[in-house]
DRENKEGU-33956 format. One record per residue (C-alpha): residue in one letter; x, y, z. Coordinates in steps of 0.05 Angstrom, whole numbers. Layout:
N
 r     px     py     pz
 a      X      Y      Z
...
***
This chain:
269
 r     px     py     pz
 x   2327   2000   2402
 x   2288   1975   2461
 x   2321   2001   2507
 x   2317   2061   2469
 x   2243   2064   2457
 x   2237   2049   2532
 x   2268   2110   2555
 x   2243   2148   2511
 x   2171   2125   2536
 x   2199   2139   2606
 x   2210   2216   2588
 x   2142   2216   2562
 x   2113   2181   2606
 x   2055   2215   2658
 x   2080   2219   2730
 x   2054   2229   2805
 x   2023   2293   2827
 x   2082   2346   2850
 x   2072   2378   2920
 x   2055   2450   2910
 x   2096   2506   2941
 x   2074   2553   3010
 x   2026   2598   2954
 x   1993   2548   2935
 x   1974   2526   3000
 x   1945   2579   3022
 x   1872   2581   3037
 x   1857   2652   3009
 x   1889   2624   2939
 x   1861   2567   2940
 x   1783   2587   2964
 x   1800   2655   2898
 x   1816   2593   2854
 x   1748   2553   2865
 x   1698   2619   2865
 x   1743   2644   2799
 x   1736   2576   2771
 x   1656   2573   2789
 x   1640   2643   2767
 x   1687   2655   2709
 x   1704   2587   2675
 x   1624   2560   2662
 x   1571   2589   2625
 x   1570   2655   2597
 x   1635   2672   2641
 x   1679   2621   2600
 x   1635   2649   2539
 x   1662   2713   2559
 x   1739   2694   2567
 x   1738   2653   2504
 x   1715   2723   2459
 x   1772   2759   2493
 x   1826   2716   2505
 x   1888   2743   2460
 x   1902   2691   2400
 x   1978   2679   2421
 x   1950   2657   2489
 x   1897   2619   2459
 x   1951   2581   2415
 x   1993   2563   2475
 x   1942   2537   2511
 x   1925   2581   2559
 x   1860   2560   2602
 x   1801   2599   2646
 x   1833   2561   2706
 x   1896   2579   2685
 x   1881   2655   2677
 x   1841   2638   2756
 x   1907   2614   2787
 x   1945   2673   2757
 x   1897   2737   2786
 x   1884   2702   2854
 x   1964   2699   2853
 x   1975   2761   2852
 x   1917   2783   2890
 x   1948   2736   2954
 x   2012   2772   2941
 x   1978   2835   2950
 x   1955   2813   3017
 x   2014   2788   3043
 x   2045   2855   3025
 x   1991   2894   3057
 x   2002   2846   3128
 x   2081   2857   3120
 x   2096   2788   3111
 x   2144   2753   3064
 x   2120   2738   2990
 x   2110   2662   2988
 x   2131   2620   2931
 x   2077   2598   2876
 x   2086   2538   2829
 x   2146   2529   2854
 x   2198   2511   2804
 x   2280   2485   2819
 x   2295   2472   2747
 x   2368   2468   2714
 x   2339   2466   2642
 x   2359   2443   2585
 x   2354   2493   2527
 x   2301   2468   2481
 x   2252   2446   2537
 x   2271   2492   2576
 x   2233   2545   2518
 x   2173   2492   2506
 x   2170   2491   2586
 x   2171   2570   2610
 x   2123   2584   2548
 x   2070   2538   2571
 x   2080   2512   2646
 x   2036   2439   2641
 x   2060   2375   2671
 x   2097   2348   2613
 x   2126   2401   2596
 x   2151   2405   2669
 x   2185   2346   2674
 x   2217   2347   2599
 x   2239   2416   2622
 x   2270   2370   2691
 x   2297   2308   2664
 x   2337   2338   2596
 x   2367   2390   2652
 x   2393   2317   2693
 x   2406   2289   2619
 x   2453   2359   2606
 x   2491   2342   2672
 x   2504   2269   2664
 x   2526   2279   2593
 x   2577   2332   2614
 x   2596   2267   2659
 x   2602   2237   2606
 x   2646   2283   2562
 x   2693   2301   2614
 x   2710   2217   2620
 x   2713   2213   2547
 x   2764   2270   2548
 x   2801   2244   2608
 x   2803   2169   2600
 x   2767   2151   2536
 x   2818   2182   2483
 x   2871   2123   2513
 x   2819   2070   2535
 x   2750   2076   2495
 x   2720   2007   2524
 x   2721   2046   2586
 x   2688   2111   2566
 x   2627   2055   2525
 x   2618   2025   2593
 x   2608   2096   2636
 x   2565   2125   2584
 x   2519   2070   2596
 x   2529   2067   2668
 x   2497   2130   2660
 x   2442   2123   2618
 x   2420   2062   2670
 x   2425   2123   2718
 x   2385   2172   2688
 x   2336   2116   2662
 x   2327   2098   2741
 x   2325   2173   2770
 x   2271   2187   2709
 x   2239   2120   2729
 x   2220   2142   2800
 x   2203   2218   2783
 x   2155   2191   2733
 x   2122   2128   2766
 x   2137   2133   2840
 x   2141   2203   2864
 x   2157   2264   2838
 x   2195   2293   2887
 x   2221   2364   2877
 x   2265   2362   2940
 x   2303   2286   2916
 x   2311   2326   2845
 x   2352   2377   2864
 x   2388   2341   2914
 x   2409   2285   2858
 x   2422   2350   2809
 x   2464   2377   2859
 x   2504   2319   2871
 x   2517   2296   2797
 x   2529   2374   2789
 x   2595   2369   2846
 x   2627   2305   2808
 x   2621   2354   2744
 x   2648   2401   2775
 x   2711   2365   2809
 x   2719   2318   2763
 x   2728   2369   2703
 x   2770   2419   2754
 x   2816   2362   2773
 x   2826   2353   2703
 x   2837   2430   2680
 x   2888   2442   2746
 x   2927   2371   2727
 x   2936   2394   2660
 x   2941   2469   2662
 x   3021   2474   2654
 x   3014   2433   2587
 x   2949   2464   2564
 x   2936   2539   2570
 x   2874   2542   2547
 x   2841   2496   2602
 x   2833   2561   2637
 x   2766   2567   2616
 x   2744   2501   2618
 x   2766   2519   2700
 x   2727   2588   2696
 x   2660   2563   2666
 x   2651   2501   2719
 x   2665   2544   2773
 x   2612   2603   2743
 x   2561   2548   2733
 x   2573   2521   2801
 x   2566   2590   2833
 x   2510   2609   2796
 x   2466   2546   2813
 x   2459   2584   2877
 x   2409   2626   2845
 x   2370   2561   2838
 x   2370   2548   2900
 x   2360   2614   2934
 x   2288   2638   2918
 x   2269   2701   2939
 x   2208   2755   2904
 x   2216   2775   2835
 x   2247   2840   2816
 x   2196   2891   2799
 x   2163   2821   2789
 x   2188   2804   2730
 x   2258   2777   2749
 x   2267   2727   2797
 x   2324   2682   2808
 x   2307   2632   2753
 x   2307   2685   2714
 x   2366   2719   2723
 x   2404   2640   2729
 x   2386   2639   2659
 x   2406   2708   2622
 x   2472   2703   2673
 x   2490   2629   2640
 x   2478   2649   2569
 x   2555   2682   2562
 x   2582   2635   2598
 x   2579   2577   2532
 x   2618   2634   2483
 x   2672   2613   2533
 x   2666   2538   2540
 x   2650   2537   2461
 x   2713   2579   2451
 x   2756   2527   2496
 x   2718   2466   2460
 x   2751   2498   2392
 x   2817   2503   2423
 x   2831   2438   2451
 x   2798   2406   2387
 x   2851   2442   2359
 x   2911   2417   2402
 x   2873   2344   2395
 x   2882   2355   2323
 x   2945   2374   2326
 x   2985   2327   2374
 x   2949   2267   2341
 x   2993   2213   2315
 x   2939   2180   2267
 x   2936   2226   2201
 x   2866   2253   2189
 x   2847   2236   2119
 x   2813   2298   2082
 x   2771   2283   2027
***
């Protein structure tokens, strides 16, 4: 339970200040940000905002500043279109989410919600780590699969441990995502190719890991939203969403051969 409680506090917990991306940075944004915030967000400006600021933004929390860094983003990106230069990055997110915070996270962007959105995405990972050992070496030897899965929650309680009270690093996080991502990935292929003759279903185990694998790339590769609404976060997500009909579909089937080739009768009450 302490253990427990401790994590759980870790999740919660408040962490370092994240370094922001190129937009951010830039001295037009960031001298729009102060005079929006001085003329707009005191006074009878924030008076002003307050009487016609929609109720559903009001309800997620939307602030004057908030409303400041949005215009003066898109006022930078008209410059930078207008001087024929690249459109630069702003807020920059590399997120593998996790569904639920992943929701609470890209309907109001705040700190927390950040790094909820973060860690439950390493969580996701590491306990599809986890599955693929139970499935591979835990139905024979169990002790083994109890001492991995907490192998791994001392893992993810140390990588949440320095996002939260060190550094939070957006460069580290993707590289450790990547990495536990590959062992996912070859650890659940290796597993599908060993056993494909005996189990024809393990094809789509195969076909979702390598999708999800290819797919990260969109995470990774950033470029400007189409007809700024879509950019590759975006699209990452509505791409993955088909992809767990087919991993559902071959969690059903090899339940069912599980069932099947058991030798301990299942009692049915």
């Amino acid at each position: 339970m302490a253990g427990r409680t401790t994590l759980l506090a870790l999740l919660a917990g408040a962490a370092a200040l994240a370094d922001a991306s190129q937009g951010d940075r830039e001295p037009v944004y960031r001298d729009c940000v102060l005079r929006c915030d001085e003329w707009n967000c005191s006074g009878a400006g924030l008076q002003h905002f307050r009487s016609h600021q929609p109720i559903y933004m009001s309800l997620a929390g939307w602030t004057c500043r908030d409303d400041c860094k949005y215009e003066c983003m898109w006022l930078t990106v008209g410059l930078y279109l207008q001087e024929g230069y690249r459109v630069p990055q702003f807020h920059g997110k590399v997120s593998l989410n996790a569904w639920f915070w992943s929701t609470v996270f890209h309907t109001r962007d705040t700190s927390l919600t950040e790094k909820m959105d973060y860690f439950c995405a390493s969580t996701v990972i590491l306990h599809s780590i986890y599955l693929c050992c139970v499935r591979t070496l835990g139905l024979q030897r169990p002790a083994v699969a109890s001492a991995f899965g907490r192998f791994l929650l001392l893992l993810l309680a140390a990588h949440v441990s320095y996002l939260s009270l060190v550094h939070f690093d957006y460069g580290y996080n993707m590289v450790a995502n990547v990495a536990i991502g590959l062992v996912n990935l070859v650890w659940w292929l290796g597993w599908c190719l060993w056993n494909q003759p005996r189990l024809p279903h393990v094809w789509k185990c195969a076909v979702v890991m390598l999708l999800l694998q290819g797919l990260a790339f969109l995470e990774l590769l950033d470029f400007p939203p189409i007809f700024w609404v879509l950019d590759a976060h975006a699209i990452w997500h509505i791409s993955t969403i088909p992809i767990h009909f087919l991993f559902f579909s071959f969690l059903m089937d090899d339940s069912l051969y599980l069932l099947k080739d058991t030798p301990i009768p299942l009692k049915m009450e």
